[in-house]
C-alpha positions, 0 to 999 in steps of 0.5 A: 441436639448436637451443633454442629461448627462450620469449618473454615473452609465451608465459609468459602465461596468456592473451594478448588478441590485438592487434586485440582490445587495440587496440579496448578502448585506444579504450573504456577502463574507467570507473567512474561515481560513485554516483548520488543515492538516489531523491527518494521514498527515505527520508532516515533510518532507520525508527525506527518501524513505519509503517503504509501507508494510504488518507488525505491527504497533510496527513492522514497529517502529524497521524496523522488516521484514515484513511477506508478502513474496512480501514485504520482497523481496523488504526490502532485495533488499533495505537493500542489495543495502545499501538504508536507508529507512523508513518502513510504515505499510500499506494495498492493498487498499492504494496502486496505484496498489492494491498490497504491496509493492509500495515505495515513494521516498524522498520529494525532488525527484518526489514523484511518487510512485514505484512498481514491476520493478518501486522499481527495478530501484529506487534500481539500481540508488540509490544503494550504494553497486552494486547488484549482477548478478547471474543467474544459473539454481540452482538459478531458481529451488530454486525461484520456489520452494519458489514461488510454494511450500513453500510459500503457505504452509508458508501462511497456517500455518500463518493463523491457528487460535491460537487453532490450532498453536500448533498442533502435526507434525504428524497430520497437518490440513491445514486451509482451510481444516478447516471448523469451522477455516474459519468461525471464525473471523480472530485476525490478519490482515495478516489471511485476506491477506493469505484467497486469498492465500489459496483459489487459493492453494485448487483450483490448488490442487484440480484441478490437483487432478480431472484431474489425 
């Protein structure tokens, strides 16, 4: 009876088959170093809740009001309850919901970010002046007003074309009215953010026209 003795390569677990070695030697494995954070990443921590809003670049540097009525909402609710915090211009595609505004939390707290009820509830745990309850039927009438009426004749005027701010208080031309003004290319990002506005104002007045 012969004996046979293991080679070491029997011993292994697993042996990589000779052309299979070959063909990696020819790729051998490279680890990269670690590539540079995005231009846009930021270059500290968070210190502070930052609250992502319509407004200009040289703007948001001064914590100027924002000129989206949503957004200001919320900057006064914040500046109300004694919130520092920090102002980022921004637009609907960046925001988890599809709509400014929406706030991020500090970097040491869970950095989920906020909107609607969300910022509510965020100003009402973090507030360092309480916020007053008042509730009247005069309070109500005022909120419609502003929701209903002066907030689509605000966001009109806000989107007329330069050659047409300057119009006489006795003819006024609503922008979307305006035929050769919705055709021009708007100059500012926030005439892109009211034509929605408009067009949802033109259609109820058109449709309360049709139906009286």
């Amino acid at each position: 009876m012969t004996s046979t003795v293991d080679s070491p390569q029997s011993n292994r677990w697993f042996v990589v088959p000779g052309p299979i070695r070959n063909l990696f030697n020819h790729f051998p494995l490279h680890v990269y170093s670690p590539e540079d954070l995005p231009v846009r990443s930021p270059a500290s921590v968070r210190q502070r809740p930052a609250l992502y809003v319509f407004v200009a670049d040289e703007d948001a540097l001064t914590g100027k009001p924002s000129y989206n009525p949503s957004c200001l909402k919320w900057q006064t609710v914040l500046r109300i309850a004694g919130i520092d915090f920090d102002i980022v211009p921004s637009n609907n595609h960046a925001s988890p919901s599809g709509a400014l505004p929406f706030l991020l939390p500090p970097a040491s707290q869970v950095s989920k970010p906020l909107t609607g009820e969300k910022i509510h509830k965020y100003v009402r745990e973090h507030a360092v002046h309480e916020l007053p309850s008042i509730t009247s039927p005069r309070l109500e009438a005022y909120q419609a007003l502003l929701t209903q009426n002066i907030r689509p004749a605000w966001a009109s005027i806000c989107s007329l074309p330069p050659t047409r701010q300057c119009l006489s208080p006795q003819k006024p031309l609503p922008s979307f009215l305006d035929a050769p003004s919705r055709a021009s290319p708007p100059d500012t990002p926030r005439r892109g953010h009211f034509r929605n506005t408009q067009d949802n104002t033109t259609r109820d007045h058109l449709t309360v026209a049709t139906s009286s």
